[in-house]
C-alpha positions as CSV (number, residue, x, y, z in Angstrom):
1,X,4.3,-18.2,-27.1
2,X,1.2,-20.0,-28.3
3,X,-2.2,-18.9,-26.9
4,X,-5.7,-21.2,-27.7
5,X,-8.3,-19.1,-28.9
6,X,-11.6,-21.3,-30.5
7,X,-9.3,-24.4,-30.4
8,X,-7.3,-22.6,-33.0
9,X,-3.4,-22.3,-32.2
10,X,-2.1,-18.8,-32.2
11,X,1.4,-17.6,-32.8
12,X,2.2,-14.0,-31.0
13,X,6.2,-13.0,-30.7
14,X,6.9,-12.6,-27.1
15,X,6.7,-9.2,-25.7
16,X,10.1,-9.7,-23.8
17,X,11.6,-8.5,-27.0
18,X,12.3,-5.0,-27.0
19,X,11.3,-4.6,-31.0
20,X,7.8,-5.9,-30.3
21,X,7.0,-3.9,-27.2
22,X,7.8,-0.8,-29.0
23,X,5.8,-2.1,-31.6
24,X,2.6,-2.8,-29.8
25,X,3.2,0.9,-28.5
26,X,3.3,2.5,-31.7
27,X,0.3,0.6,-32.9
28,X,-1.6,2.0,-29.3
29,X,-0.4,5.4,-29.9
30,X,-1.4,5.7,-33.6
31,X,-4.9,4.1,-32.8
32,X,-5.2,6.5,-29.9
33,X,-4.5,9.5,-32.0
34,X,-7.0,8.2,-35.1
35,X,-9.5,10.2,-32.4
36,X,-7.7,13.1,-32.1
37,X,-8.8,16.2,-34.7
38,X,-6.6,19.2,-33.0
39,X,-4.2,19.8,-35.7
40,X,-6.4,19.4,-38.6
41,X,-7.2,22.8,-40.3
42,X,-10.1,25.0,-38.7
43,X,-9.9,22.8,-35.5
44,X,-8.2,23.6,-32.1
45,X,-4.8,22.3,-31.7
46,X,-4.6,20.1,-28.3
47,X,-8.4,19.6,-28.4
48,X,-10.1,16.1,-28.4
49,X,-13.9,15.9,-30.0
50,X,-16.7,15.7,-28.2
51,X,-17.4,13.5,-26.3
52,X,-13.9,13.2,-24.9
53,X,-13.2,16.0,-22.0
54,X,-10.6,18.2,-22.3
55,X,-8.3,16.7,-19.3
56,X,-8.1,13.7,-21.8
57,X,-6.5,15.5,-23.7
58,X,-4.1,16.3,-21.5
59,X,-3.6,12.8,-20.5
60,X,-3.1,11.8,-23.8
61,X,-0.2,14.3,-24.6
62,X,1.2,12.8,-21.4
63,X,1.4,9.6,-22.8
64,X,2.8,10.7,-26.0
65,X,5.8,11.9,-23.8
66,X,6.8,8.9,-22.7
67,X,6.2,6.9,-25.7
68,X,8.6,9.4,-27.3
69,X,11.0,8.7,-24.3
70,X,10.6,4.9,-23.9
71,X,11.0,4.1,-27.9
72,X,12.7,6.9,-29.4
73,X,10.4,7.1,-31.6
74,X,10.0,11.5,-32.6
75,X,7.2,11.1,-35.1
76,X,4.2,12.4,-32.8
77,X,6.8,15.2,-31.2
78,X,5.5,18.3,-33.4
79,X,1.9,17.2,-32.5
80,X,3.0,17.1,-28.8
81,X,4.4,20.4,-28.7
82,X,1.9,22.5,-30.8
83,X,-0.8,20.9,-28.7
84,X,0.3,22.0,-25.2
85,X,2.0,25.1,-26.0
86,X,-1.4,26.3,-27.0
87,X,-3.3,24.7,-24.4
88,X,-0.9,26.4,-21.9
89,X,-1.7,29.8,-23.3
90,X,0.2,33.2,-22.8
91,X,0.5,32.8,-19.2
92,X,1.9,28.7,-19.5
93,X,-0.4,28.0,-16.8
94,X,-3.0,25.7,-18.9
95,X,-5.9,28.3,-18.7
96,X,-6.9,29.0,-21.9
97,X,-9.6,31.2,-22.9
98,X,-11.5,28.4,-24.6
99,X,-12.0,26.3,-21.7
100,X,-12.9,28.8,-19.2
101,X,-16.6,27.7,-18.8
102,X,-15.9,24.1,-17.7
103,X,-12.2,24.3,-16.7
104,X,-11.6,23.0,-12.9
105,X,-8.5,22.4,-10.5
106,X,-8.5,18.6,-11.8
107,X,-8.5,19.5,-15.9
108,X,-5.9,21.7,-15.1
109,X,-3.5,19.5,-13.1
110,X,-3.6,16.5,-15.9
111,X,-2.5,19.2,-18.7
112,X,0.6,19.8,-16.0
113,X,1.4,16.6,-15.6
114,X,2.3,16.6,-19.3
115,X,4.3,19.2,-18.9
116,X,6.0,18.6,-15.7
117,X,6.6,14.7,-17.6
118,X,8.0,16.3,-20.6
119,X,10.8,18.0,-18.5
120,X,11.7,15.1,-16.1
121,X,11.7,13.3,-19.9
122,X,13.9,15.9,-21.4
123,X,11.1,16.0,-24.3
124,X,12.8,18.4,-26.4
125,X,12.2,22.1,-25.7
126,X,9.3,24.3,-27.1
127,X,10.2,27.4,-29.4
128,X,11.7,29.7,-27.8
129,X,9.1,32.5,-27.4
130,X,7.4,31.5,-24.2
131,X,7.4,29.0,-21.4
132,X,9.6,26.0,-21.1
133,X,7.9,23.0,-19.9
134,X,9.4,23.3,-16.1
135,X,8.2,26.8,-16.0
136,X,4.7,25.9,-17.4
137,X,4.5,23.7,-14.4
138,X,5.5,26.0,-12.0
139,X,3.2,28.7,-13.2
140,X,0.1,25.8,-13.1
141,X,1.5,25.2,-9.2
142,X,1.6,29.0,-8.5
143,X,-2.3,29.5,-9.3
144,X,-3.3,26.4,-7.9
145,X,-1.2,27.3,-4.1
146,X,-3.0,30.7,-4.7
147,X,-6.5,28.9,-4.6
148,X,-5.9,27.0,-1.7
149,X,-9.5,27.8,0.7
150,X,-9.0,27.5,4.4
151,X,-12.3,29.4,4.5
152,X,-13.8,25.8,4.7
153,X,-13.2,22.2,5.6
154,X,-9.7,23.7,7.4
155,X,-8.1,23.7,3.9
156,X,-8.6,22.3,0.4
157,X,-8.8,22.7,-2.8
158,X,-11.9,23.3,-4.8
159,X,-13.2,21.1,-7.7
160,X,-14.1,24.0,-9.7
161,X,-11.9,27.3,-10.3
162,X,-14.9,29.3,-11.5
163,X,-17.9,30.3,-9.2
164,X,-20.5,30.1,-12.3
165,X,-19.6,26.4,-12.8
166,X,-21.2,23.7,-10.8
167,X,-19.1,21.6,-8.5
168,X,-17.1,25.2,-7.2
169,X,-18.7,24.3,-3.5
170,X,-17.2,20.9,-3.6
171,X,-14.2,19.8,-2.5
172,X,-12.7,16.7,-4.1
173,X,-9.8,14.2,-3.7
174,X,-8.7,14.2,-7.1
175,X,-8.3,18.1,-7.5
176,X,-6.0,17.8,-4.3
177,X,-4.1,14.8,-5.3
178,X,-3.6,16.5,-8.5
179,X,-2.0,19.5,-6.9
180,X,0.0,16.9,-4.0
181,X,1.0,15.1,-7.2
182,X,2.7,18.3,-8.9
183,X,4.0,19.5,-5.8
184,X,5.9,16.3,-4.9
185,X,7.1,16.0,-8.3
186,X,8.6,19.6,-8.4
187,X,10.2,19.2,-5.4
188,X,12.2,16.0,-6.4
189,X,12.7,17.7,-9.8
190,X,14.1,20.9,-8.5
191,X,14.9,20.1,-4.8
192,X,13.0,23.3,-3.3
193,X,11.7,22.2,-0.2
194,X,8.9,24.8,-0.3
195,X,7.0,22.2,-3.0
196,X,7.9,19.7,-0.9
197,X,6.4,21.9,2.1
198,X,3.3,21.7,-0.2
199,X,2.9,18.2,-1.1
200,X,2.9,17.2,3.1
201,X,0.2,20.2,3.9
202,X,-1.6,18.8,0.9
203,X,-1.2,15.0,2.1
204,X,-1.9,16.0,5.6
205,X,-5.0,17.5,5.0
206,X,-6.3,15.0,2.4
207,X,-6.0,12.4,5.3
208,X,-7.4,14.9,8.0
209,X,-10.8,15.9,5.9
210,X,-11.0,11.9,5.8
211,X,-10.3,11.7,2.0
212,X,-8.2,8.9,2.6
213,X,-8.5,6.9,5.1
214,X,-5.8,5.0,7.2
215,X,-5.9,1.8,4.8
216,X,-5.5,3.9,1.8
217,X,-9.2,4.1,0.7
218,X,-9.8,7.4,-1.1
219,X,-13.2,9.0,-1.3
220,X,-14.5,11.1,-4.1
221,X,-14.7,14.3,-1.7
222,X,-17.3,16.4,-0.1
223,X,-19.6,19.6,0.3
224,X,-17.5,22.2,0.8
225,X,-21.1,24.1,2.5
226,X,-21.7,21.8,5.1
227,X,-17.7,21.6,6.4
228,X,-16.6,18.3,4.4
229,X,-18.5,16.2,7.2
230,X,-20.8,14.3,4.7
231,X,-17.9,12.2,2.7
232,X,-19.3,10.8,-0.9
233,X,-17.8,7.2,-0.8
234,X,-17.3,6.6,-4.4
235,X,-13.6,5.6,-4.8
236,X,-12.0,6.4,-8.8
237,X,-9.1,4.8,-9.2
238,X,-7.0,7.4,-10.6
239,X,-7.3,8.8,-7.3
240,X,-4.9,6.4,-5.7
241,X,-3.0,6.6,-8.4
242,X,-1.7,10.3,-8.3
243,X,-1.1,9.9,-5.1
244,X,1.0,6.5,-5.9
245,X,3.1,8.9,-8.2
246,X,3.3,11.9,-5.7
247,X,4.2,9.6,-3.2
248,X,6.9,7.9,-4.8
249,X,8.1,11.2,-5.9
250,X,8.6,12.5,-2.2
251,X,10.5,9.6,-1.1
252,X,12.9,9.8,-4.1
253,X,13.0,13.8,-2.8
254,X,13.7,12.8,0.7
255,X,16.2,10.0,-0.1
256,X,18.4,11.9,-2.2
257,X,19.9,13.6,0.6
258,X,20.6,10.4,2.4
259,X,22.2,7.4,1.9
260,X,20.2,4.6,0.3
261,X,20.3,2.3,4.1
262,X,18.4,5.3,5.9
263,X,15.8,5.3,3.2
264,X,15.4,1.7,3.1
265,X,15.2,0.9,6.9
C-alpha cells in the first residue's frame, strides 16, 4: 500500500496481515500505558494520574483484556490483574475506599465492564483469595439493582452514589446504560433471566423518561428534583455505545434458545 504524504511516497505493510495488526496493537497499548503510574512503587495500583479520571482507568484495563485475547500476547496480564483486584476491593464490587468522594454509578460500571470482559475473555483467573472476575461483576450489579430510585422520574438510576457529591440529584443516561449494559451482558453470560428481567426494565425506562428517543438519539439526562421533565440535550457518544453492546448482548441472550431463522426473521 502506498499513501502520498508531501508528494513523498510512503511504504506501510497492509494491515490485512495478521502480524502487523497485532503489531500496531502492541505499539497502542505500550504508548497508552507510558501514562499509567499504578504499579510504580508508593503509587496506587489501578490508578491513572491526574488529570485522567478514574473510570479511565477502568476502560483502559478493559482494553488490556482484549488485547491480551485478540493477540496472545500475556505481557501486560500481571499489571491487569493487580490493578482491578485492588480497584475491586474486599467486597469485589469496585468501591474502594480511595474513590469514595467522587465515585458515581458511571465510574463504577466501566471498572465492571473490565471485569465482566475478562470472564466472557477467559482472562486468566485472579489469586485465589477473593473474587473471580464473574463474581466481581455480579456483586457491582447487586449494589447498583439496590440503588435503583423509583422515588423520582418513575425509576432510574442516579449519577452520583453519594449524597455529598454533586450530580446525586441527577439522573443520567450513561449511569443507566452502564447498568442495562451489565445486565444484558450477564444474562447472555450466565442465562439467568432475572438480568435479563433487568436489562428490559432498564431499557424501558431509559426510553420512557425520554433518554432515548424513538430514532435512537440519547440525551445526557435530567434533574432528578423537577421529575426528569427538563431533558439536557447534549448527546456523548459512548452513550449509544453501551447501549449498542447491551443490546447486542440481549439478542445473542434471546436467540440462543431459538433457532437462528426465528432470530433472523
Amino acid at each position: 500500500m502506498i499513501l502520498v504524504r508531501n508528494s513523498m511516497p510512503i511504504t506501510q505493510q497492509p494491515l490485512t496481515r495478521a502480524a502487523s495488526v497485532k503489531k500496531a496493537c502492541h505499539d497502542i497499548a505500550k504508548v497508552m500505558l507510558e501514562h499509567y503510574t499504578g504499579n510504580q512503587p508508593g503509587d496506587v495500583p489501578g490508578n491513572l494520574p491526574d488529570p485522567y479520571y478514574w473510570w479511565e482507568a477502568g476502560a483502559m484495563f478493559s482494553a488490556l483484556v482484549d488485547y491480551w485475547f485478540y493477540t496472545g500476547d500475556d505481557q501486560w496480564n500481571d499489571l491487569v490483574t493487580q490493578g482491578l483486584v485492588w480497584q475491586a476491593g474486599e467486597s469485589g464490587t469496585f468501591m474502594p475506599n480511595n474513590q469514595t468522594r467522587t465515585e458515581g454509578n458511571d465510574d463504577q460500571g466501566f471498572w465492571a465492564f473490565a471485569a465482566m470482559s475478562a470472564a466472557e475473555r477467559n482472562f486468566p483467573s485472579p489469586p485465589s483469595k477473593g473474587a473471580d472476575w464473574l463474581e466481581m461483576a455480579q456483586a457491582t450489579f447487586n449494589t447498583q439493582a439496590w440503588r435503583w430510585d423509583t422515588s423520582s422520574c418513575n425509576g432510574g438510576l442516579r449519577w452520583q452514589i453519594f449524597t455529598w457529591n454533586g450530580g446525586y440529584n441527577y439522573k443520567n443516561t450513561i449511569s443507566n446504560g452502564c447498568f442495562f449494559n451489565l445486565a444484558a451482558r450477564l444474562a447472555r453470560y450466565t442465562g439467568n433471566q432475572t438480568y435479563a428481567d433487568w436489562a428490559i426494565k432498564v431499557w424501558d425506562w431509559t426510553r420512557e423518561v425520554g433518554f432515548m428517543t424513538d430514532d435512537y438519539a440519547f440525551y445526557d439526562g435530567a434533574d432528578d428534583t423537577k421529575n426528569c421533565v427538563e431533558l439536557d440535550h447534549i448527546q456523548w457518544t459512548y452513550n449509544p455505545g453501551v447501549y449498542l453492546l447491551g443490546a447486542a448482548a440481549m439478542y445473542n441472550f434471546v436467540c440462543s434458545s431459538r433457532i437462528l431463522v426465528d432470530c433472523m426473521s
